[in-house]
N, C-alpha and C positions, 0 to 999 in steps of 0.2 A: 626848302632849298632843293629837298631832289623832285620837285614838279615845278620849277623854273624852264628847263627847256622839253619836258616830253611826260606823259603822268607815271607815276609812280610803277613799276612790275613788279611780280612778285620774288624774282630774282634778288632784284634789289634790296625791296625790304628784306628779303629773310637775310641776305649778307650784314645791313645794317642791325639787326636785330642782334644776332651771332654774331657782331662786334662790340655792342653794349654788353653781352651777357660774359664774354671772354674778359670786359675793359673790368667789372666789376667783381673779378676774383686777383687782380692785382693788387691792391692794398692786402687781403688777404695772403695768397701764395705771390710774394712781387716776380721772382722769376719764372715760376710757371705760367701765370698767368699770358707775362709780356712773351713768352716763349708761344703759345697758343692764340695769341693775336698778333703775333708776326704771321704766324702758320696759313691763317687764315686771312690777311692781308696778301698773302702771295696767292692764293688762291684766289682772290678778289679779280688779282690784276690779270690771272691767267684764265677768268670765266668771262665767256662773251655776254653783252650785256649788263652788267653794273658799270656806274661810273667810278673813279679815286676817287674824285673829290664829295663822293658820297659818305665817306667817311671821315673827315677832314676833321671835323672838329672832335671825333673820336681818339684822332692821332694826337690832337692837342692835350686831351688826358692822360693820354699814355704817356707821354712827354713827364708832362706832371711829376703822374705815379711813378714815374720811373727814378725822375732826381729824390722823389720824395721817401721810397722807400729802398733803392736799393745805391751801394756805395758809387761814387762819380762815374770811376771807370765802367764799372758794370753796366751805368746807364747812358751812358754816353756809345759805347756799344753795340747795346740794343736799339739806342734814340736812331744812330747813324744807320741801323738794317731796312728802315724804312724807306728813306731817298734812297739808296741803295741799291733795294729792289726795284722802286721806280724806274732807277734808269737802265737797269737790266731789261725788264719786263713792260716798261710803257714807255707815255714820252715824254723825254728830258724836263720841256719846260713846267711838268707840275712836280720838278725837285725843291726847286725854286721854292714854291709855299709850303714845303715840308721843310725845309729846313731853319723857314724864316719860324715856323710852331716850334721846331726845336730850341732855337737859340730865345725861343721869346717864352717856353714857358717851362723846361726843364732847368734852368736857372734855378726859379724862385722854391722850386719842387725842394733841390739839393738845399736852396740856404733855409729850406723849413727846417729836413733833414738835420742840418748842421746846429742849427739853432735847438731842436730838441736834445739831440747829442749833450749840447754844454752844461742846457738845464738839468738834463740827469747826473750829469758829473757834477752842476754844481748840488746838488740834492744828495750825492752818496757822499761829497763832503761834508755837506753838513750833517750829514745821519753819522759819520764817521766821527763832525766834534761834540754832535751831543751824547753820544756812545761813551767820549774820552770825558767829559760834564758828569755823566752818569755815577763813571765809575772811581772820579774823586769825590761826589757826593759820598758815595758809598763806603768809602777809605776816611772819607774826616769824620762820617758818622762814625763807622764803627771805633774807629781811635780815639775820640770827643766825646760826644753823646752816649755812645755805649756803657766806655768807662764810667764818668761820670753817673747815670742809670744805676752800673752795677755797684757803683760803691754806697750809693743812697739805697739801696736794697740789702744790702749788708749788713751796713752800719744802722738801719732802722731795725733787724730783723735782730741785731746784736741788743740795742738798747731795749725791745718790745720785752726779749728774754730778762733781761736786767732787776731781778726783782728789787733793786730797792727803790726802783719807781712805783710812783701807786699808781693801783688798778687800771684809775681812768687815763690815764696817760700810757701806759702798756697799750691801751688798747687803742689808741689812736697813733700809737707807732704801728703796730701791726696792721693796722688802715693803712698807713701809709706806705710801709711795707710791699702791700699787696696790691695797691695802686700803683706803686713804680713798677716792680715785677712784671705787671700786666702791659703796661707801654714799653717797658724791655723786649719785650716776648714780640711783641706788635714791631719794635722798632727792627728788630732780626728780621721778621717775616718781610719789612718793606726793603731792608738791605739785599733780601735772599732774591726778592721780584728786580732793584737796581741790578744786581748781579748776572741775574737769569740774562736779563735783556741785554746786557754789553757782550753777554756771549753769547747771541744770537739765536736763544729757543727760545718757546713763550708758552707761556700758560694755556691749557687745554680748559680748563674752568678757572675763570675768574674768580672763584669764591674760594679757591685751592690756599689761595694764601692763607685765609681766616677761617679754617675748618677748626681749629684745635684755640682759638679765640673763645668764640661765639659759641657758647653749647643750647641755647635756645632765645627766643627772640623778648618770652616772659621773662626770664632772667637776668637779661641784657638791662630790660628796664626796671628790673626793681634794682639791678646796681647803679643806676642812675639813679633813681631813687634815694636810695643808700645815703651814695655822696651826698646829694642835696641836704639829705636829710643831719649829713654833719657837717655840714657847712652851714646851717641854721634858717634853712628853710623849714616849712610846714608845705608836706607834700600829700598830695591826694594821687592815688594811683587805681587807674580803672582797666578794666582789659575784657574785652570778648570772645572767646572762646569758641569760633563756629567754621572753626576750618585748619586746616594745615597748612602754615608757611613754608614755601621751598626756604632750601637755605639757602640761596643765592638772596633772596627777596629778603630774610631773615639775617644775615648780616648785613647789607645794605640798612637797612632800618634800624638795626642795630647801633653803629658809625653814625647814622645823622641821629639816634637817639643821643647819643655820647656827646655831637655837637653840639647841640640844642640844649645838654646840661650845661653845657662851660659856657656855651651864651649868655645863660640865664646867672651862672654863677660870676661873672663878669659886669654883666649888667642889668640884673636882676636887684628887687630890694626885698626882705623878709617879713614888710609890712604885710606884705598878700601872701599870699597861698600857692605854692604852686601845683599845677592839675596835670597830669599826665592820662592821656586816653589812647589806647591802643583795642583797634575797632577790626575783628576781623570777619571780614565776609565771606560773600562767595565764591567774585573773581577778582577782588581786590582787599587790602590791606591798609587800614588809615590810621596815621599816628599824631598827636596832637596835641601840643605844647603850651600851656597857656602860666603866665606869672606877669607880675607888676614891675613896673616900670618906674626907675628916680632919676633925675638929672646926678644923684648922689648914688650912687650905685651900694652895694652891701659890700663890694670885695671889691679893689684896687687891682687887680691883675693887666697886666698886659695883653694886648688884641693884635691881629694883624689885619686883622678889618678882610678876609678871604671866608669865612667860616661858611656862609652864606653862599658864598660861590661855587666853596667845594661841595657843599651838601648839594646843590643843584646837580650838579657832576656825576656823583653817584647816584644821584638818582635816576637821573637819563640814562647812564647805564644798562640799567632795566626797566626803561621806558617809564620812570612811575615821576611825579613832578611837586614842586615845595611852592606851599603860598605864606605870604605875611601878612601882618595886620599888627597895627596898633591901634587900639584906642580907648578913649580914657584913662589913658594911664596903664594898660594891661595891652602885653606884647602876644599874640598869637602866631603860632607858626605850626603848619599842618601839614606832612608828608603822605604822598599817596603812592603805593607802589601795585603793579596788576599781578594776580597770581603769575596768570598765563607767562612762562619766556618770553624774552623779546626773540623774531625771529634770527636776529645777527646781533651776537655781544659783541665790544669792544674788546680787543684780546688783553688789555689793563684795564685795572681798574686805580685809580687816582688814588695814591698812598694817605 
């Protein structure tokens, strides 16, 4: 356009140039910017040699930017300093096509504007009722669940004492005892994270919740074990020893070990064996679950068919990822986590 009627000077260009570089600090600063390409717009019209309409389509961005980032008035304003100075400063009839760029593209500028406005308002209401979600979650748990928790930890821990139970029954109170306790303890930690988050801090380390859980990752799975193992499975337990797991990596593995128990003890059958292998490397971590499979299962419990989804969940967390396998009859499932942190945690982690 600007070699239509004469070639290009360097007058020219360097005004063109120092109008694109002005147009593109408005999104960034929007009133300073459009403040420093007015500036130089009057300059334009008061240097011999350049044309207006050598900027023309520059004005249409400024238009733009102007509805789009800053409030109507302001830009309406600023849009109006441009014909303005035309008719001060040049002549009349190129108001005419500044005005027509105004009306034609600071419109659509302001209804983006407008339009983003609403979806943030609607975005802090909904952050607003999942907040108020949150925090009767946390109000029925701890009134419901809690309760309930603590009285089956009581009353099991009362009967375990009771010597005129025998032996073996004592001690499978005190199993169970120490199995509710332990998901008491867990169910506080995930009310204390519901809590934290309606009142608007978060967690500095993810694995802050589960520091006083989880006191090592061997350990975790031989309580896995444990269970299984009185629930009336025949467990095989392996483990490699060739590295240090963080604890972040170390509870995460932990939680899908635990999953992967109640999987097994859900849908698992006692006919087989089940195999626990925990593989530790160099820059990764591998856990790995393997047991038999009935259409008749050993234990009747309840599922909610998520178990699989959550362990994904946590995993990705810390970048580390869960495969399955069935066959012949024997259910595999293998979690991989990396030593290394992921560069950016999620500042939850999935209760």
């Amino acid at each position: 356009m600007m070699t239509l009627l004469e070639p290009a000077s360097l007058a020219r260009l360097t005004f063109l140039l120092l109008a694109l570089l002005t147009l593109t600090a408005v999104p960034m600063r929007p009133l300073t910017g459009a403040v420093a390409y007015l500036v130089l717009w009057v300059v334009l019209l008061r240097f011999p040699g350049p044309y207006a309409d050598d900027v023309a389509i520059t004005h249409a961005a400024l238009f733009f930017f102007l509805g789009r980032f800053l409030p109507l008035r302001a830009a309406l304003c600023l849009g109006a300093a441009v014909p303005l100075a035309t008719v001060v400063l040049a002549t009349p009839p190129t108001v005419v096509l500044y005005l027509f760029l105004l009306a034609c593209t600071l419109p659509p500028g302001a209804l983006l504007r407008r339009r983003e406005s609403t979806l943030r308002q609607e975005i802090s209401a909904g952050e607003e009722r999942l907040e108020a979600v949150r925090a009767e979650v946390a109000r029925e748990m701890h009134d419901l669940v809690a309760y309930s928790m603590s009285q089956t930890v009581l009353r099991a821990r009362s009967a375990a004492a009771d010597p005129s139970y025998p032996e073996d029954v004592r001690q499978e109170l005190h199993a169970i005892s120490a199995t509710a306790a332990d998901a008491l303890h867990e169910l506080r930690l995930v009310l204390r994270v519901l809590r934290r988050t309606q009142a608007g801090s978060t967690l500095e380390d993810p694995s802050a919740t589960s520091q006083t859980v989880v006191v090592g990752l061997d350990a975790a799975l031989q309580a896995v074990a444990d269970d299984l193992s009185a629930s009336g499975f025949s467990v095989t337990l392996r483990s490699t020893d060739e590295g240090e797991c963080p604890r972040l990596q170390a509870v995460t593995l932990s939680r899908v070990a635990r999953e992967m128990g109640s999987n097994i003890m859900r849908h698992g059958t006692t006919d087989q064996s089940v195999t626990i292998t925990l593989a530790k490397e160099t820059n990764q971590v591998c856990l790995v679950m393997t047991n038999g499979t009935s259409p008749n299962p050993a234990h009747d419990l309840p599922t909610s068919g998520t178990g699989l989804l959550g362990m994904r969940e946590r995993l990705a967390a810390v970048d580390g990822s869960l495969s399955t396998r069935e066959e012949d009859g024997s259910w595999t499932a293998s979690a991989v986590v990396p030593l290394e942190p992921p560069p950016a945690l999620s500042p939850e982690i999935p209760p």
